[in-house]
C-alpha positions as CSV (number, residue, x, y, z in Angstrom):
1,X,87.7,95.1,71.2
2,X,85.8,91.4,70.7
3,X,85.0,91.3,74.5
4,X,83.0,94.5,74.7
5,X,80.9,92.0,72.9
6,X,80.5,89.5,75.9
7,X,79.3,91.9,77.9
8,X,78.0,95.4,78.7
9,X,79.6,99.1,77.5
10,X,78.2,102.1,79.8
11,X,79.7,105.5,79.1
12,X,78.6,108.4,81.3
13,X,78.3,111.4,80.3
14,X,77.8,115.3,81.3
15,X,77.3,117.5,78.9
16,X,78.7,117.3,75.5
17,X,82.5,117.6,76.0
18,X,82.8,116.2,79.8
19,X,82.7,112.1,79.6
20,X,82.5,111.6,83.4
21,X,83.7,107.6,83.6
22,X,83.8,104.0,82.0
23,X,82.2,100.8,83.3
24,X,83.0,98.0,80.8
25,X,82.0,94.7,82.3
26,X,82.1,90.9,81.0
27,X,80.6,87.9,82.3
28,X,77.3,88.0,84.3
29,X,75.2,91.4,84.5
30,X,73.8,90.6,87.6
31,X,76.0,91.0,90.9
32,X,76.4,87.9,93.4
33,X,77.5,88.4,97.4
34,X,79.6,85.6,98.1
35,X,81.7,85.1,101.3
36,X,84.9,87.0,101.2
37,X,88.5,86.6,102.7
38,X,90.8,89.5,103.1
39,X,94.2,89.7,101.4
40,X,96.1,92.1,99.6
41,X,98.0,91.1,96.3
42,X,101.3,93.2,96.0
43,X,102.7,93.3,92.5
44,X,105.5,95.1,91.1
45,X,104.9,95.4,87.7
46,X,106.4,94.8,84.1
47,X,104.0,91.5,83.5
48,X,101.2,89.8,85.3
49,X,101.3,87.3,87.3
50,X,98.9,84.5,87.2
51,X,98.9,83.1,90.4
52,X,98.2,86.8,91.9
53,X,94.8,87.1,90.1
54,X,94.0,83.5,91.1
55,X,94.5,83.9,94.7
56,X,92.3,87.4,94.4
57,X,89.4,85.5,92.6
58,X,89.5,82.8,95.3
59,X,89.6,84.8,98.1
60,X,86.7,87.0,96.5
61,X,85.0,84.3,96.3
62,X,84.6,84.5,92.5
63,X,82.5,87.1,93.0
64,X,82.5,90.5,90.8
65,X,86.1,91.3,89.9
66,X,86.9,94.8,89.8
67,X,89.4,97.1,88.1
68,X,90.0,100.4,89.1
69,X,91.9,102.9,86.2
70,X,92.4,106.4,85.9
71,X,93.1,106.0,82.2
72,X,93.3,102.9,79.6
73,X,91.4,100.9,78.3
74,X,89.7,97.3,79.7
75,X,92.6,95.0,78.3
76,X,92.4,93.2,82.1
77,X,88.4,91.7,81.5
78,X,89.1,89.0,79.2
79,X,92.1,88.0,81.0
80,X,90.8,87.9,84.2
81,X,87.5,86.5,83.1
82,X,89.5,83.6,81.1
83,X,92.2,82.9,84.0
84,X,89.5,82.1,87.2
85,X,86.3,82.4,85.4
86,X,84.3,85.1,88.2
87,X,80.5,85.9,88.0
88,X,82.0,89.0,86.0
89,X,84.8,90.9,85.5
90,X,85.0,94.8,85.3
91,X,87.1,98.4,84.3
92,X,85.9,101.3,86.1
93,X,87.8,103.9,84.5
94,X,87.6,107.6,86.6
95,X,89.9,110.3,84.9
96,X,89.0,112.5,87.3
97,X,87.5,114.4,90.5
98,X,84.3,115.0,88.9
99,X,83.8,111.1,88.0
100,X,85.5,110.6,91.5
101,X,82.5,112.5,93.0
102,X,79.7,110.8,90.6
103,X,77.6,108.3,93.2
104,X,77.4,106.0,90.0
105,X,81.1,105.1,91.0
106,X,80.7,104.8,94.1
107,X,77.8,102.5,93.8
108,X,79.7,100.1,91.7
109,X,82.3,99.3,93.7
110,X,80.4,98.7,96.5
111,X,79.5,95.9,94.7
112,X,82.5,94.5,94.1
113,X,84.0,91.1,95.7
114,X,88.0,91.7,94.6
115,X,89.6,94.9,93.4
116,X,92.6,95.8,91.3
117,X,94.1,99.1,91.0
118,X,96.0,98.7,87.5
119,X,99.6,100.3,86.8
120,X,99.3,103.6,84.8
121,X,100.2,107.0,87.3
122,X,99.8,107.0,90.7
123,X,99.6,110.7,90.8
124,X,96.0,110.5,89.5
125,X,95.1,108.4,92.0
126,X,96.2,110.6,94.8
127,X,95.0,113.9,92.6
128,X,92.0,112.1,91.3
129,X,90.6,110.3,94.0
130,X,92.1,111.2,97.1
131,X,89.5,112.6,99.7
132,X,86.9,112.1,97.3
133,X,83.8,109.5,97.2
134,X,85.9,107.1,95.7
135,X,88.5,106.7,98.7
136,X,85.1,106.0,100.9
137,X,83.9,103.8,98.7
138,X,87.4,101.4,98.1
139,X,88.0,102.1,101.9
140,X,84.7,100.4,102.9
141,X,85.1,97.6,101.0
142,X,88.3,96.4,102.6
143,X,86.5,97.0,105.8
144,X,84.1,94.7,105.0
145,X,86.8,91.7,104.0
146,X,87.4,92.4,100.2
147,X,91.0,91.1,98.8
148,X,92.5,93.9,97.1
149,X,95.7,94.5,94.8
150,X,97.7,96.8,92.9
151,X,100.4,96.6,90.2
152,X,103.4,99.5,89.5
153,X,101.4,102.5,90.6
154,X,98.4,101.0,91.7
155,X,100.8,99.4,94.5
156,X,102.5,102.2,94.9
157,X,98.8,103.7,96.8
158,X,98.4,100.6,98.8
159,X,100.3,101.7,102.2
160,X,100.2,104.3,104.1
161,X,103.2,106.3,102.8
162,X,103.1,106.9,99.1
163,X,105.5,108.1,96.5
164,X,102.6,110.6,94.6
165,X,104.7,110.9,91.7
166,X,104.4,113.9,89.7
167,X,101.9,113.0,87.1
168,X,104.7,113.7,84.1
169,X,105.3,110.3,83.2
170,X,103.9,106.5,83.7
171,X,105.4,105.0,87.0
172,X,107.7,108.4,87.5
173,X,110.2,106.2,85.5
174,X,112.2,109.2,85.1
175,X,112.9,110.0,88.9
176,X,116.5,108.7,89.4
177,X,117.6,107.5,92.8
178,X,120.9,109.9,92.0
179,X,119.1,112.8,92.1
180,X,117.3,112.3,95.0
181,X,119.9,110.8,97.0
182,X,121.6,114.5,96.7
183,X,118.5,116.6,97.5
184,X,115.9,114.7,99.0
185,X,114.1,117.8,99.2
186,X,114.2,118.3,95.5
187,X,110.7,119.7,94.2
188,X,109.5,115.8,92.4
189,X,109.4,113.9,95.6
190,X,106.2,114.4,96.6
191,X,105.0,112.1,99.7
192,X,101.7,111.5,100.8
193,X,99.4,109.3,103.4
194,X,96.3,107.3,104.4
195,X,95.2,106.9,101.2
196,X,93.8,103.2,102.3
197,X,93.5,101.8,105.1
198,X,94.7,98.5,105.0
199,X,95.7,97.5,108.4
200,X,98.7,95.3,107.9
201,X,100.5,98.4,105.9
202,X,100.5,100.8,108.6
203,X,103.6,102.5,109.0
204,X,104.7,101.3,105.5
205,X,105.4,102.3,102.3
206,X,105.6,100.2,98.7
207,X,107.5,100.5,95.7
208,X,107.4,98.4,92.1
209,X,110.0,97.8,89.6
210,X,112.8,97.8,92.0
211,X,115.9,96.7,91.1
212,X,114.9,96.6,87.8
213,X,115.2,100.0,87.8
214,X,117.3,101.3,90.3
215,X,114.5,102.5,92.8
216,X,116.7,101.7,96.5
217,X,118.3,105.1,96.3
218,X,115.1,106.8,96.3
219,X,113.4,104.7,98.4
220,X,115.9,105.3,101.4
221,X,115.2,108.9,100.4
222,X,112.1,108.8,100.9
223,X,112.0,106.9,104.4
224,X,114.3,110.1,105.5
225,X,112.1,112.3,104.9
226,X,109.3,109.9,106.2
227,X,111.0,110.2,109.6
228,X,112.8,113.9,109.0
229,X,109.4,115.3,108.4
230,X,107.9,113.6,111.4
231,X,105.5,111.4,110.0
232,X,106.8,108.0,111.9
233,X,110.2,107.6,113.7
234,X,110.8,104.2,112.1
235,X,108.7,103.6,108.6
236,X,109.2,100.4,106.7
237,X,109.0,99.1,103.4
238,X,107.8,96.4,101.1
239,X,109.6,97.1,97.2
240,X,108.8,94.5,94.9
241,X,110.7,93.9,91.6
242,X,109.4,93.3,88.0
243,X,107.7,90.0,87.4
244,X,107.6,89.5,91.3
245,X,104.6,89.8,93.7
246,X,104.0,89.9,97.3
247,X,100.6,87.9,98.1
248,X,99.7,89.3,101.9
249,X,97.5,87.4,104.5
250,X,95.3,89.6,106.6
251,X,97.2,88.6,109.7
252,X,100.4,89.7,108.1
253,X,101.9,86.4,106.7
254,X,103.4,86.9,103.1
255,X,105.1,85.0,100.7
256,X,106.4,85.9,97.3
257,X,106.2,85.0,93.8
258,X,106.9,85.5,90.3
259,X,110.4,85.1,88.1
260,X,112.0,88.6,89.2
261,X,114.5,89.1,91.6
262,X,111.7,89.1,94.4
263,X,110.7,91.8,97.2
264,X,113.0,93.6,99.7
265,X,111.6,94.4,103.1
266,X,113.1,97.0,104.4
267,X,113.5,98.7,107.8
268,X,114.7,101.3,109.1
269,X,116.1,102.3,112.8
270,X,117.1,105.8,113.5
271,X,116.3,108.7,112.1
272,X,119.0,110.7,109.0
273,X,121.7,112.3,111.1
274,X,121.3,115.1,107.2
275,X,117.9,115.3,105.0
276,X,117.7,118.9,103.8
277,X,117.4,120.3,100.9
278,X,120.2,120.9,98.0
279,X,122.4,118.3,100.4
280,X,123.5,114.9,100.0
281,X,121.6,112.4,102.5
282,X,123.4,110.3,105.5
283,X,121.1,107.7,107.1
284,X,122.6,105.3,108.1
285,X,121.1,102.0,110.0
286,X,119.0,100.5,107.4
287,X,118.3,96.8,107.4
288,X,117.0,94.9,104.3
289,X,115.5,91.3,103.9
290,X,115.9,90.3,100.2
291,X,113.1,87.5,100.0
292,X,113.5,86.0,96.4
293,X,110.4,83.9,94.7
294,X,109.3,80.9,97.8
295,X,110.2,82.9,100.4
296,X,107.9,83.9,103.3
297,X,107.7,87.2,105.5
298,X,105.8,87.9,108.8
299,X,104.8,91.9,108.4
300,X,103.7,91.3,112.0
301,X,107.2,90.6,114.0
302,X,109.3,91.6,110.4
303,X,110.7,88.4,109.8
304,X,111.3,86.1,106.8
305,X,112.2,82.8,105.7
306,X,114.1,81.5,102.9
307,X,115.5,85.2,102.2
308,X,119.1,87.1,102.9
309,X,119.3,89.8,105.4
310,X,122.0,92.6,104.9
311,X,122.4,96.2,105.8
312,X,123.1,99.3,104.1
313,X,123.8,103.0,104.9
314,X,123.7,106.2,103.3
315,X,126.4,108.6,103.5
316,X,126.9,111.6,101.6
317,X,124.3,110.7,99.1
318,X,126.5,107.6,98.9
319,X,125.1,104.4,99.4
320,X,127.3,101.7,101.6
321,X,126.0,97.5,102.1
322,X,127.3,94.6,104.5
323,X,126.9,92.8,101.3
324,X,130.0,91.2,99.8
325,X,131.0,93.7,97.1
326,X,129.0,96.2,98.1
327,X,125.8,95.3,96.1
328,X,122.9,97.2,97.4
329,X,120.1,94.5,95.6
């Protein structure tokens, strides 16, 4: 690709058959520390949004942009490097837990100033990464002010509940909301936690290409068993649609962007009266704030502006909404 020429190519290696990660950087070789300003750029995939990776640069300071991959290629450099001109842009690709555990990695993105966790399969980021040098390393950075931001799957690790995914297809495409609002203890839904720490997503959990592709089903499911296994007695949610982003303020003040049908912020207030295996679901209770491109949202006191509010329930694997004609998006 022409802009492996603008910069630098370094390929790790052990051994002859064991490649143990990609650095593929543009722009400047030599890193800069500029002043930082914490925010967190929520995106929920099918194409990129502009204004996202402009408010990432800014807040980094246009500093050294990172991109975090578990597979892929560095397609994002020359866009980046292009759209808000950085001191450098760069792919770290890590396809595994050895690559997780090489302190090469680690030392390069503790050099970063804004990092992006790029769609792909969130299962190897839990697999791959999870309790692993690499989880330090991002982990420290965000404690020390760096913007970060995820699209698809690389949102989908960005709260502290996380769909894992099964590692069987990009994005889990193929999980339908059907199927696990009729077993939400069917073997695919997989949940895990404190993956980041990212103060303002406590207690929450995110989703991409929502309505788009039929995700509120499974999402409810998955805030049932959130509760039902005893994880928090009233988790939350932040689901963004295709072509639609969530750009989040470190004291919790959001608004959203993009051309899709926006984010839905969703809350939830009692626990599932039945969330058991080989059953359908009943939880019932559920509020959800459909905030549409302009709209703002306080994480802090769960408020919006500019947005419709509407509730929904669960019953029977069924789901029921205040909405006029029962639309559930």
């Amino acid at each position: 690709m022409k802009n492996c020429l603008l910069g630098v190519f370094i390929l790790f290696s052990i051994g002859v058959q064991s490649q143990t990660f990609q650095y593929i950087r543009v722009g400047n070789q030599q890193d800069v520390s500029p002043k930082t300003t914490p925010g967190y750029a929520l995106l929920g995939g099918g194409s990129d949004l502009d204004e996202a990776f402009q408010w990432l640069c800014t807040l980094g300071g246009r500093g050294d942009f990172l991109i975090l991959r578990a597979a892929g290629d560095d397609a994002y450099n020359p866009y980046i490097n292009d759209l808000c001109k950085p001191n450098s842009v760069a792919t770290l690709i890590i396809p595994h837990r050895d690559s997780a555990s090489d302190p090469k990695v680690s030392e390069i993105i503790s050099h970063a100033e804004a990092i992006f966790i790029a769609g792909g399969d969130q299962a190897r980021y839990i697999n791959f990464w999870m309790s692993t040098p690499v989880q330090k390393a991002i982990n420290e950075r965000i404690a020390a002010g760096v913007p970060v931001g995820g699209t698809s799957a690389g949102l989908a690790v960005l709260a502290q509940f996380i769909y894992s995914a099964q590692g069987d297809a990009p994005d889990d495409e193929g999980l339908k909301s059907s199927e696990t609002l009729v077993d939400p203890y069917m073997p695919r839904v997989i949940l895990r936690r404190d993956f980041l720490n990212i103060d303002v997503l406590r207690n929450i959990l995110t989703d991409s290409h929502f309505a788009k592709r039929d995700r509120m089903g499974r999402s409810l499911t998955f805030l049932a068993r959130i509760m039902k296994d005893g994880w928090s007695p009233a988790p939350r949610e932040i689901a963004v649609d295709e072509k639609s982003g969530v750009l989040i303020e470190r004291g919790g003040k959001a608004r959203v962007i993009g051309t899709g049908k926006g984010a839905y912020f969703i809350s939830t207030h009692q626990g599932p009266e039945v969330c058991r295996g080989h059953t359908p679901l009943t939880l019932r209770d559920i509020t959800v704030y459909r905030a549409p491109a302009g709209a703002e949202f306080n994480l802090k006191d769960w408020k919006g502006k500019r947005g419709t509010s509407y509730g929904l329930s669960v019953v029977q694997g069924k789901i029921q909404s205040t909405q006029s004609g029962g639309e559930i998006y």
